[in-house]
N, C-alpha and C positions, 0 to 999 in steps of 0.2 A: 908568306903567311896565307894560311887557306880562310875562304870568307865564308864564314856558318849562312847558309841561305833563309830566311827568318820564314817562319811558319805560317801558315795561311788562316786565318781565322776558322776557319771550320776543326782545323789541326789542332789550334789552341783549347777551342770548344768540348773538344772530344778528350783533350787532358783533363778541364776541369771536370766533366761529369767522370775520369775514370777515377779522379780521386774524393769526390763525394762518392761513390758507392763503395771506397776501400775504407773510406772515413764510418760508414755506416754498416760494413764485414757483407757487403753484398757483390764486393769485385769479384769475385767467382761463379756469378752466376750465371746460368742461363738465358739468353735473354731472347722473346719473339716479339715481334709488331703488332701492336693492337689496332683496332680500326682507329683512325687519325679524323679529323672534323673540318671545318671551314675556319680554322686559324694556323697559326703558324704552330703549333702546338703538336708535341709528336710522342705518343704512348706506347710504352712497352712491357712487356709482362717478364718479370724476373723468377726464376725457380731455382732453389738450390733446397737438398735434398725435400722435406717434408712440405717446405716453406715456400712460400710465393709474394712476391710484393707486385703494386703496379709503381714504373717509374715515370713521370709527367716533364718532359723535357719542354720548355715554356722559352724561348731565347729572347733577351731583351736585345733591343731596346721594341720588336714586333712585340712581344706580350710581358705582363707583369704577373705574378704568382701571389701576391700579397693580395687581393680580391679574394681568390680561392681558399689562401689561409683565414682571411677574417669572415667571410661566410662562412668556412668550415664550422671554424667556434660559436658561431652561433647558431649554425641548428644544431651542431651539440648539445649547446646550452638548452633547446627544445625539446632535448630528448628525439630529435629523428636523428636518420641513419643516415650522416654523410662520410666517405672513406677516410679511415682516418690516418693521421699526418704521423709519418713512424719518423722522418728526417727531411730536414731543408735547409734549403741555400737560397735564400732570399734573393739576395743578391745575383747571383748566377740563376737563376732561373729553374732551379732544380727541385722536385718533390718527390719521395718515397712514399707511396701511398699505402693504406691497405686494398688487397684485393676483392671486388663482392663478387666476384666470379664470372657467369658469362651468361646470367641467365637475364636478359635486358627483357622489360615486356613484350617490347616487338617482337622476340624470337621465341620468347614462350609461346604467345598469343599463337604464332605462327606454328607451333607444333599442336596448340591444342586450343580452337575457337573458341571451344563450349565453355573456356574458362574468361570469357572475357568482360562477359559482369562483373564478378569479382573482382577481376584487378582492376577495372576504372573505379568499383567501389572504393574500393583500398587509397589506390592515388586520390580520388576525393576527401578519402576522412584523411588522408594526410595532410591534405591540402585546409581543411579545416582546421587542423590539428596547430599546424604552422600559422594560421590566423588567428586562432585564439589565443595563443601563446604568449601574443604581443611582444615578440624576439625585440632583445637592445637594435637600434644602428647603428653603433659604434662597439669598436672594440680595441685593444691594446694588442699590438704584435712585436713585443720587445721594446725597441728603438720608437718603433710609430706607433701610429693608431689609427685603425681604419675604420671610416669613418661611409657609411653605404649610401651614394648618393641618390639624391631623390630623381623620380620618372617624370620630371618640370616638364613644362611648355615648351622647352628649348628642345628637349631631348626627344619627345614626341616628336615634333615637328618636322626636327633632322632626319627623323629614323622614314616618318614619310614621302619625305622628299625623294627618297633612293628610288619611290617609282619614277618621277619623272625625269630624276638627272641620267637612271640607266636603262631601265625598262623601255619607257616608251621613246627614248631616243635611240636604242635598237631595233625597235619595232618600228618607227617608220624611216632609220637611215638618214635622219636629220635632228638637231636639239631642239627643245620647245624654243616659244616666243616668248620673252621676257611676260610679258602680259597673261600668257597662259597658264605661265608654272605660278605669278603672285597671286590672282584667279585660285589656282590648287590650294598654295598655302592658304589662303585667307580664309576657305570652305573650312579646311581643318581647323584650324584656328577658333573659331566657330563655334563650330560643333565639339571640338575636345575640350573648351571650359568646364563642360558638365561632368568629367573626370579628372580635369588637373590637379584639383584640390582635390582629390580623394586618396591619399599618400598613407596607409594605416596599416598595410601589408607589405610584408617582406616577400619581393615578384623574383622570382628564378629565372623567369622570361623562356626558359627554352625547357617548360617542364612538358615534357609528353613522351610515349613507348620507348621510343630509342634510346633516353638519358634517365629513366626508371628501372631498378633492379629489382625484380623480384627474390626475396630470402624470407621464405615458407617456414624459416626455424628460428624465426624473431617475433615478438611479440608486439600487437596492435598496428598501428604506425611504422613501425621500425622494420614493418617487414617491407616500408617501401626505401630501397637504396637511393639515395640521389647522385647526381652526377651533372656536369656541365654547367654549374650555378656559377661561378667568377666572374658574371654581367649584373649582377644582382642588384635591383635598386628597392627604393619607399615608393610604391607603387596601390594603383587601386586593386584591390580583391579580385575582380572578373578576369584580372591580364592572364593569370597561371591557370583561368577554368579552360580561358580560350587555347591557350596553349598547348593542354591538355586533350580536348575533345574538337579543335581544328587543326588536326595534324597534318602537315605537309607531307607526310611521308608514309601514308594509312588511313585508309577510310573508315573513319568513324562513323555507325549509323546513325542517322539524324533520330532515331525510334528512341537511341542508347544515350548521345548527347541531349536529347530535353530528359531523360531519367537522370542524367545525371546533375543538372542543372538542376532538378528541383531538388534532386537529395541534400545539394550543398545550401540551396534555399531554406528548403524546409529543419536543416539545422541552425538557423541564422534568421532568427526573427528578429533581429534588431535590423534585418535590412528588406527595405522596400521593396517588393516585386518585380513590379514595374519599371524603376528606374535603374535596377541592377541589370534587364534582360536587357535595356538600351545601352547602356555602359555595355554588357557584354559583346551587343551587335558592332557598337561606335570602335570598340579595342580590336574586334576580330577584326575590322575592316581596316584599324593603321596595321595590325598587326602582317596582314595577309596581303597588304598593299607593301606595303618596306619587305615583306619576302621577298616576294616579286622581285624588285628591286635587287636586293642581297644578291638572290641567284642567277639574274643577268649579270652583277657585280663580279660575280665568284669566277664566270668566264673571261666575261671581259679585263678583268685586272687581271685575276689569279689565271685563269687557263684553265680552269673545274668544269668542266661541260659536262659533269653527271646531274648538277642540278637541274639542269635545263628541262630535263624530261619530267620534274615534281611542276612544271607550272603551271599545267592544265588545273591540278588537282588544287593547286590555291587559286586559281581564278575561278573556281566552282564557289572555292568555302570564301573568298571576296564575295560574288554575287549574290550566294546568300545571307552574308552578313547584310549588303545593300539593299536587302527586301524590309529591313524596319524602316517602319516609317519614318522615326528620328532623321535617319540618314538621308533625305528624298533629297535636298540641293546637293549630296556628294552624290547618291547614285546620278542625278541630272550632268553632272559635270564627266563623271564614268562612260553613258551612254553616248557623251558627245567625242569625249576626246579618244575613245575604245569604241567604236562601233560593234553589232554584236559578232559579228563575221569572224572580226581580229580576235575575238576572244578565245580563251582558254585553248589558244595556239602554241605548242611548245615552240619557239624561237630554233633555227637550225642554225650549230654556231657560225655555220660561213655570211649567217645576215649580220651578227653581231662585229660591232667595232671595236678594239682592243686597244685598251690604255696602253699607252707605252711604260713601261715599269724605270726606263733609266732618263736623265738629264742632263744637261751642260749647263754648267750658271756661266758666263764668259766674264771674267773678273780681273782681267790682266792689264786691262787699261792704266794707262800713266794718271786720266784728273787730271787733266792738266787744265782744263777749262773752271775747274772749283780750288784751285792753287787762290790764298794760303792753304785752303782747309785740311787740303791733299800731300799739304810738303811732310807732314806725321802721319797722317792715318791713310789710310789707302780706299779710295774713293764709295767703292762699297760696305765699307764699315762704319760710313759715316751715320750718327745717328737719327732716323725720324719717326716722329711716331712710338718713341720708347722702344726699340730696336734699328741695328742696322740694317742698312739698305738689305744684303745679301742674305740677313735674318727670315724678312719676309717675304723674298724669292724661296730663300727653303723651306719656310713653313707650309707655304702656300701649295708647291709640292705636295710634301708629307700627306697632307688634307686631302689631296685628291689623289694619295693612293701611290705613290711614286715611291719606291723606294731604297734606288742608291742612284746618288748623282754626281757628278766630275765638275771640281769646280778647278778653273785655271788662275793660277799666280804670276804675278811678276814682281810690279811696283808695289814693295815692301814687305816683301813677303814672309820675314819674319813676322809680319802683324798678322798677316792671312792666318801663317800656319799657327800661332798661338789663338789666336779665334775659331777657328773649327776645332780644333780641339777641345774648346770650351760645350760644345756640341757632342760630345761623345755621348753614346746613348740613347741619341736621338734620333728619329727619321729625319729625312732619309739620310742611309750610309754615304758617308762622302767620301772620295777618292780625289787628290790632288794633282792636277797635272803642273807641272813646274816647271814655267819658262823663263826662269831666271836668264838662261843662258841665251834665252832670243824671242823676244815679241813677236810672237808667232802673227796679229792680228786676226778677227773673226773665223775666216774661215779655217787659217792653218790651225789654229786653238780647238777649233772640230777635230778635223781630223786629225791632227796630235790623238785626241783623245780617243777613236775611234774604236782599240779593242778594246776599251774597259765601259764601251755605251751597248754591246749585247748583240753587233750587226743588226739590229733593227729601226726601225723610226723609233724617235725621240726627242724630247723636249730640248728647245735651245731657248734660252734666257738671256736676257741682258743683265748682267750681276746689280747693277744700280735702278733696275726696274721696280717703279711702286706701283700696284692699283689694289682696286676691290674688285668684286663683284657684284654688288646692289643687291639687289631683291633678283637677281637674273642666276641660271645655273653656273656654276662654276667654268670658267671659262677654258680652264686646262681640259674639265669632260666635255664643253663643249667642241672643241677642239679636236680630242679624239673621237667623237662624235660626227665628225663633220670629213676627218680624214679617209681619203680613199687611195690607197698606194699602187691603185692602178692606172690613176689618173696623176698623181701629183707628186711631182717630186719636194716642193714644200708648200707649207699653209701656214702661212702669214695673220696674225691678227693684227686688226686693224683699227682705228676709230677716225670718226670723222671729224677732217681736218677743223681745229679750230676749238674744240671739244674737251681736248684735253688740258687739265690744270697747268698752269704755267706753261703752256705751248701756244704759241704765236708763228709756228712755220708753215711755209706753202704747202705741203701735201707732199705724199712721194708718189702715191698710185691712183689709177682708175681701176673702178669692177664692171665687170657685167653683170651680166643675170643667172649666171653661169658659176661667178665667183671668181673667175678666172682675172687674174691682176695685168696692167700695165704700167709704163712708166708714165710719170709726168711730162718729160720729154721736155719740150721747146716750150708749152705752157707757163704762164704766171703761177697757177694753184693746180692745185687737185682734190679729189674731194675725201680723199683717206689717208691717213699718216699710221704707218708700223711703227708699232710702240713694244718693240722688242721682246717677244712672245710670238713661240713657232714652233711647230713640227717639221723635221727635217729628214729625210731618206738617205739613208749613209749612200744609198748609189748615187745619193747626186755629189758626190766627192771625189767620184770615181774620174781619173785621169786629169785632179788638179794638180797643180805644181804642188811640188815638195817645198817646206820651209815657207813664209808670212804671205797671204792672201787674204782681202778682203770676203765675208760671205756675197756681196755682192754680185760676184764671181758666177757662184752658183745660183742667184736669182736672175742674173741677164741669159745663162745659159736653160733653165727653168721657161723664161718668158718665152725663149725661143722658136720651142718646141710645145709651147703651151700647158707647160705643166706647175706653173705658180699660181697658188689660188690663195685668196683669202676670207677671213671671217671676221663679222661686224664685233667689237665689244660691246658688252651694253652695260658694263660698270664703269668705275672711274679709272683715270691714268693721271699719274703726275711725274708731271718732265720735271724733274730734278736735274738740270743741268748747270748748274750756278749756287754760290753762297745763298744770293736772294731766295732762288726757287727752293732751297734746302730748306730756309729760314720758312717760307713761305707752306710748305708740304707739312711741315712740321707743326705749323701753328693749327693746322689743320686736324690733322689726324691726332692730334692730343690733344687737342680740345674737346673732341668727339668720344675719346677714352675717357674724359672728366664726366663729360655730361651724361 
């Protein structure tokens, strides 16, 4: 009997969208590449005879298409001009749009200057158009209802943080100090009270030339197209001026930005002068701060190195947002932690450090040391914290950008595989390695896995590993942050012995000052214990035995040659090694979800 070879998901992908487009009499068409953006998002322009559609290919579980449908309907319901929805697949990630053509502000502006009053006119009274309007935040899309979330404290805060988990730890080739980034946060914190409760406007976030269509044969408002709104929150009024007139990507003249700033004033006497031009300086500077960030992000994650060259131009429009007064403790903190030299330095991508995009969660363990618990469930699915252990190893991932990772099975493995599978849809993509047929241990369970982790460095996990990260950056960025593969064949994280939650053991390494690790050796203690979180160089695999090795293997032969280094945590860990310590992690972390 011949074995049909199963299809590759991309193969599958490209079924479904051929039959949403026959579903909707567009399989015959022509189809070109439109310019594509900073998501996983891929657009195409369809022609068949007279007709033209755009198609918005959106693939889950990276993007969701339901944002873009329920903004759609609401600036409908506004009366402005968003493209509208001819067929969808919610579910598969598919939209039919209408076409607004190709005439983007940027590329008018760019054929013809003289017209550039006008069209920031135009995007203003839209802009006012859409404020006054007082558009719903909720709306019904079939089955659901979406529901536009608010631009909170939380959200702020996250979105500023991307300077200093990616920017400035490119920039100087090392992570901030726990003390420095809570330092960041706390100025912000601060100072964006005086916006957080300003939630009264529906924010596009990414309104300016490039996602503006000019159509000259529509009336008032409606001659401004919109485009790229599916981020859309309850946001304060100033976000979409700043948006608008501190473009990354185009110099606005500061003459043209205060005309415009007062046009949208001067139709808006219900708001304060004064505290709107600070709201606008305080939003342009998280806004121009988390670019930043984003576009170090866009390289180092994704591999987009055409950002890099916009950074000069938002470290202009950051430093002029930092000249209001309001801001003087954040510019203070700017001036310290960016000297002025460093500034509005386009980064050349060989200084930046690069996430590793794949992982190994190592999950193939017997538990034998938490037997009963482990005689039914398989060690890492045990629950704490209101998820299993291997839960928030993959979440934890996802968060910092990772995404598809190898997780290995053994003991019980029908539990494993019916549990990831409950995960479908979700980052990151998982891929199973299956060692039913032989307990490969740490190291072979690597390299088992090795052509489905990318030949690059990448994350190794211990499946039953729990921690946080406090108030400190993200420890997986800082990690790749700290990685150098010219120097290391692995980076170990580490904390200090004694430190961690339910851990009571001697140490396993010494550092230097260097970073550089040792063994405990002949000693009683040591002063740091790996708590299974690592960066690993598939070359350091290279010429182990075939079939069950420990990775220890490759950190005696690493130490050797001086190439094992590691890095301090400075969030928590908890040794889950026993029912007690289960029992005990447990009462923790969901206590903490109560409170």
């Amino acid at each position: 009997m011949t074995r049909m070879t199963p299809i590759s998901p991309d193969e599958r992908r490209g079924l479904k969208l051929e039959y949403f487009l026959a579903r909707h009499g567009w399989a015959d068409a022509e189809r070109a590449n439109l310019a594509g953006d900073a998501s996983f998002r891929r657009y195409f322009r369809l022609a068949h005879e007279d007709d033209r559609r755009v198609l918005m290919d959106a693939p889950p579980p990276f993007e969701d298409v339901r944002p873009f449908v329920g903004i759609s309907e609401i600036l409908k319901a506004t009366g402005l001009t968003a493209p509208a929805i001819m067929g969808a697949d919610l579910e598969a990630g598919f939209l039919l749009l209408e076409d607004l053509g190709d005439d983007r502000f940027s590329r008018v502006l760019a054929q013809a200057p003289d017209r550039e009053v006008p069209l920031y006119e135009a995007a203003v009274d839209c802009l006012l158009d859409l404020h006054g309007a007082n558009p719903a935040s909720s709306v019904d899309l079939g089955k659901d209802r979406y529901q536009v979330p608010p631009y909170d404290m939380d959200v702020l805060l996250r979105e500023v943080a991307l300077f200093v988990d990616w920017y400035l730890p490119a920039l100087r080739r090392e992570p901030l100090s726990n003390e420095e980034r809570r330092s960041f946060i706390t100025l912000w914190q601060s100072a964006l009270q005086s916006v957080e409760g300003g939630r009264d406007a529906l924010v596009l976030r990414d309104y300016h030339a490039d996602n503006l269509m000019w159509l000259p044969d529509r009336q008032g408002s409606a001659r401004v197209g919109l485009l790229d709104y599916q981020d859309a929150l309850m946001g304060h009024p100033a976000y979409d001026l700043v948006s608008l007139l501190e473009d990354a990507r185009r110099d606005v003249p500061p003459e043209l930005a205060e005309a415009m700033i007062d046009r949208y004033l001067g139709a808006r006497p219900d708001l304060d002068a004064d505290n709107f031009r600070a709201a606008y300086a305080l939003l342009g500077a998280q806004r121009n701060a988390k670019i930043i960030g984003i576009f170090t992000r866009l390289y180092a994650r994704d591999g987009k190195t055409g950002y890099l060259d916009l950074l000069p131009r938002v470290w202009g429009l950051l430093e002029r947002d930092l000249e209001h007064p309001a801001l003087a403790d954040l510019r203070d903190w700017f001036d310290r932690a960016v000297p002025g030299a460093m500034r509005q330095m386009a980064l050349a991508p060989e200084r930046i450090w690069r996430l590793p995009r794949t992982a190994m969660v190592l999950s193939a363990g017997l538990g034998t040391r938490m037997r009963p618990l482990t005689d039914e469930t398989p060690k890492p699915l045990l629950p704490v914290g209101g998820a299993a252990m291997l839960d928030h190893s993959l979440n934890r991932l996802a968060e910092a950008g990772v995404t598809e990772t190898v997780v290995n099975i053994h003991h019980l493995a029908s539990r494993m595989y019916g549990h990831l599978a409950t995960r479908e849809g979700r980052l990151p993509l998982v891929r199973i390695s299956d060692e039913r047929d032989q307990l490969l241990d740490s190291g072979g369970g690597v390299k088992k896995a090795l052509p489905d982790l990318g030949g690059e460095a990448c994350f190794v996990l211990n499946g039953d590993t729990v921690w946080d990260n406090g108030e400190a950056t993200d420890c997986l960025l800082r990690l790749a942050a700290s990685w150098n593969p010219d120097t290391m064949d692995a980076l170990l994280l580490v904390l200090p012995t004694g430190a961690g939650v339910g851990h009571d053991g001697a140490g396993d390494f010494l550092m230097d000052e260097a970073g550089r690790l040792s063994r405990r050796g002949a000693a009683e203690s040591a002063p740091y214990t790996f708590i299974g979180i690592q960066i690993l160089s598939p070359a350091a695999l290279a010429d182990t035995p075939d079939g069950p090795f420990s990775l220890n293997l490759v950190y005696d032969r690493a130490l050797a040659s001086g190439r094992l280094f590691g890095l301090v945590h400075e969030g928590r860990w908890f040794h889950v090694g026993t029912p007690d310590a289960l029992t005990e992690t447990d009462a923790i972390l969901s206590g903490e979800m109560k409170s």
